[in-house]
ZAMARGU-4260 file (C-alpha; in steps of 0.2 Angstrom, whole numbers, plus 5000, padded with zeros to 4 digits):
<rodrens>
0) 5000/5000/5000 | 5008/5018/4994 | 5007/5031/5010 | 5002/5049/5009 | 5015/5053/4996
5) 5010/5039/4985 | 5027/5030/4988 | 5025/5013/4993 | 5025/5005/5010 | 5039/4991/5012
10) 5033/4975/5018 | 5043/4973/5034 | 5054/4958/5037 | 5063/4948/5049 | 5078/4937/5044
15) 5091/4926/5051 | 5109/4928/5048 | 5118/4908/5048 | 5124/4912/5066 | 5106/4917/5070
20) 5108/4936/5071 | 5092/4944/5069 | 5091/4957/5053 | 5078/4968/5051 | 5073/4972/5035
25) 5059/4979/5022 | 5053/4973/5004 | 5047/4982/4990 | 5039/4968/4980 | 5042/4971/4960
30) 5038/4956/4945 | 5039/4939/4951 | 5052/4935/4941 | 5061/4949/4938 | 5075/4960/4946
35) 5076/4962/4964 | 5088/4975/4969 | 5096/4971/4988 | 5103/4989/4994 | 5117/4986/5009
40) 5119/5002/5018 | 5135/5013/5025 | 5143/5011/5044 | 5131/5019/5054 | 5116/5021/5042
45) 5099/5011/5042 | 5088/5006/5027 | 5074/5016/5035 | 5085/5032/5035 | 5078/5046/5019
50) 5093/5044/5010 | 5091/5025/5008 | 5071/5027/5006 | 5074/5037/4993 | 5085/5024/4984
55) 5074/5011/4986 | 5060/5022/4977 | 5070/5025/4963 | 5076/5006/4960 | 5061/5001/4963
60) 5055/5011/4948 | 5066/4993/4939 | 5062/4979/4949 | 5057/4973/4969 | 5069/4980/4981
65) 5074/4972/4998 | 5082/4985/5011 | 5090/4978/5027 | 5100/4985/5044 | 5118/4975/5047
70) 5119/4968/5064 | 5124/4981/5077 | 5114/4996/5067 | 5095/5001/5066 | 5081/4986/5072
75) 5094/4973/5069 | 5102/4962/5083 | 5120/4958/5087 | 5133/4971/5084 | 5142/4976/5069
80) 5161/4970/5064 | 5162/4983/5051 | 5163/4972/5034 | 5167/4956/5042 | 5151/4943/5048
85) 5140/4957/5038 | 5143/4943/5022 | 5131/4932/5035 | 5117/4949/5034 | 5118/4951/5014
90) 5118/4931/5011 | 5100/4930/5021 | 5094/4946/5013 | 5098/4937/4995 | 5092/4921/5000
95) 5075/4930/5005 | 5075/4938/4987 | 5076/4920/4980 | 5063/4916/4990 | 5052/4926/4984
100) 5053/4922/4964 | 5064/4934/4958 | 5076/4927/4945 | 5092/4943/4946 | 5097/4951/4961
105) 5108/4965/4960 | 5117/4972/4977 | 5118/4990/4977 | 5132/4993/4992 | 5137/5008/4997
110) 5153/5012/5009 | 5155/4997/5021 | 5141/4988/5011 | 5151/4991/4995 | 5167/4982/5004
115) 5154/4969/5011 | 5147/4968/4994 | 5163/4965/4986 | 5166/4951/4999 | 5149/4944/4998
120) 5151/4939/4978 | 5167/4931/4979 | 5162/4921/4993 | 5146/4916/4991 | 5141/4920/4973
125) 5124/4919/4971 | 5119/4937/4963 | 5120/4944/4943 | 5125/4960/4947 | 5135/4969/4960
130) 5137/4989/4963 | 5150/4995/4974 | 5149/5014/4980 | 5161/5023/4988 | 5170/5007/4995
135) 5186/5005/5002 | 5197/4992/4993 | 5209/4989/5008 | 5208/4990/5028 | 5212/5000/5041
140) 5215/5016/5029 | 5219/5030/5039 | 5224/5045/5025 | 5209/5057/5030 | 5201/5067/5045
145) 5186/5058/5043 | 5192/5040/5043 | 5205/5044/5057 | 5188/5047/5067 | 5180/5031/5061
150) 5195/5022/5067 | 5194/5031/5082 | 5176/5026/5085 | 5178/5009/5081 | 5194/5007/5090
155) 5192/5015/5109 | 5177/5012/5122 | 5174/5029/5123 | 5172/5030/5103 | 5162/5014/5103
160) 5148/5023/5116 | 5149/5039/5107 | 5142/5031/5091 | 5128/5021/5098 | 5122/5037/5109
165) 5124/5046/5094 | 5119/5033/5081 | 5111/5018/5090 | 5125/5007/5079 | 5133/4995/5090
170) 5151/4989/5090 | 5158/4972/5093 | 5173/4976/5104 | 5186/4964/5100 | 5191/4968/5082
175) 5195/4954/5069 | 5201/4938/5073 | 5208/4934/5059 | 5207/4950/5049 | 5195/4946/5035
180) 5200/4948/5015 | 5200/4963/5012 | 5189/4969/4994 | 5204/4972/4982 | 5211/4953/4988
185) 5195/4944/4983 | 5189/4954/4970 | 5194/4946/4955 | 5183/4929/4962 | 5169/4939/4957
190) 5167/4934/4938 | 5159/4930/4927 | 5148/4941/4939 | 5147/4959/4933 | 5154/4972/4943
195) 5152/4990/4944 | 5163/5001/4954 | 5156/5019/4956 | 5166/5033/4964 | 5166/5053/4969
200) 5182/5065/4964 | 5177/5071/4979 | 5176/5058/4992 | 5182/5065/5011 | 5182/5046/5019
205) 5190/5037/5003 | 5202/5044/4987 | 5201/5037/4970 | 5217/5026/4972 | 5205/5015/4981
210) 5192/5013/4965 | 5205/5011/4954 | 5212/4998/4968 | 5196/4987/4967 | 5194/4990/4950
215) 5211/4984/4944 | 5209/4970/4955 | 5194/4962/4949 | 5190/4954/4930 | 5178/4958/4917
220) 5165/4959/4917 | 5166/4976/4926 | 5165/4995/4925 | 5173/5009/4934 | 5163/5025/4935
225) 5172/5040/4940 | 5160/5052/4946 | 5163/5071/4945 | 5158/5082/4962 | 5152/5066/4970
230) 5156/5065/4990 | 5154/5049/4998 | 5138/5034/4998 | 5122/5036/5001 | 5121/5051/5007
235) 5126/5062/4995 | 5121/5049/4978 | 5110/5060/4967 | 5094/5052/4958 | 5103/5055/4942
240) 5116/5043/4948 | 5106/5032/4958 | 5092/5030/4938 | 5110/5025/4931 | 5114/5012/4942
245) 5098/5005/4940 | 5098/5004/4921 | 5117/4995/4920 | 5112/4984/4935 | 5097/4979/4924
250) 5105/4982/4907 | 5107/4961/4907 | 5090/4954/4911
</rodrens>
């Protein structure tokens, strides 16, 4: 049912991650059969936030779309390990696409979920598209102000209760043990799968060498957008650029 606006009401859902993590999630159904977009959200962010509403009503223009909160962020349980277990989050969220009839699945990731993206499609498989925005190709990157902070959140007790006053996202405290492949490592085990890798000039968090990273690491199929003026994930993607995504995501079916 559409709401006051005449944009349509997900249907909410409630998946499992294999190590019985709860996920909370929501489902704009499209053509049984057809394309279902599966939109994996930034650190800190939530599939119920404008910004990834938004992109969800403009994909949805091409195909069902299936939004969900990594463990540790929004309605989801556990806590978050920042692009590791979060391959767990996106595998239930794909498998409840397939569920439900569709024949593609495309994962639109942005910033963390880009990296988790990545990871997700080398390790699982599974999908016919994948879209990485604004993802970092490598861990623990440190060469900006703002991903010096995100370390610092992620890293000390104090920056760990200061982002889920401030956020509600939740952070498992013992960091990675071991340190997970990181995108530009497992990359190229994403073919025959197609692969787009979008990034902004103007990126605070991540610089271009790390699109060009990812990209050089992976194998055709696969596309690297360089997009001028663009800042970093969801927050800043335009319509424009989220209508373009859609069309190469579905260029295929």
């Amino acid at each position: 049912m559409p709401d006051h606006r005449g944009v349509a009401t997900p249907e909410p859902l409630s998946l499992f991650a294999s190590d019985g993590v709860r996920i909370d999630a929501g489902h704009l159904p499209g053509p049984t059969g057809g394309t279902c977009f599966v939109i994996a959200h930034g650190f800190t962010c939530s599939w119920r936030q404008p910004a990834l509403q938004e992109i969800a009503e403009i994909l949805h223009r091409r195909g069902g779309v299936i939004g969900f909160d990594f463990r540790g962020h929004g309605r989801s349980g556990g806590r978050t390990t920042v692009g590791d277990r979060e391959v767990l989050d996106l595998e239930a969220a794909v498998s409840a696409a397939r569920r439900r009839g569709y024949e593609r699945i495309a994962v639109v990731g942005f910033s963390m979920g880009g990296a988790v993206a990545v990871r997700h499609a080398a390790l699982y498989g599974g999908v016919d598209a994948v879209v990485s925005v604004s993802a970092p190709a490598r861990w623990y990157y440190r060469g900006t102000v703002p991903m010096r902070r995100v370390h610092w959140a992620i890293e000390r007790r104090v920056g760990r209760l200061a982002v889920r006053l401030a956020r509600g996202t939740r952070i498992a405290p013992d960091g990675w043990n071991p340190v997970p492949e990181a995108p530009h490592e497992i990359a190229g085990e994403i073919s025959p799968t197609p692969l787009l890798v979008v990034h902004g000039d103007a990126d605070p968090f991540f610089p271009l060498e790390h699109a060009h990273q990812l990209y050089d690491a992976a194998r055709d199929p696969r596309e690297l957008w360089v997009e001028p003026g663009f800042g970093h994930a969801e927050v800043a993607a335009t319509p424009d650029l989220i209508e373009r995504i859609g069309a190469w995501a579905t260029s295929g079916s």
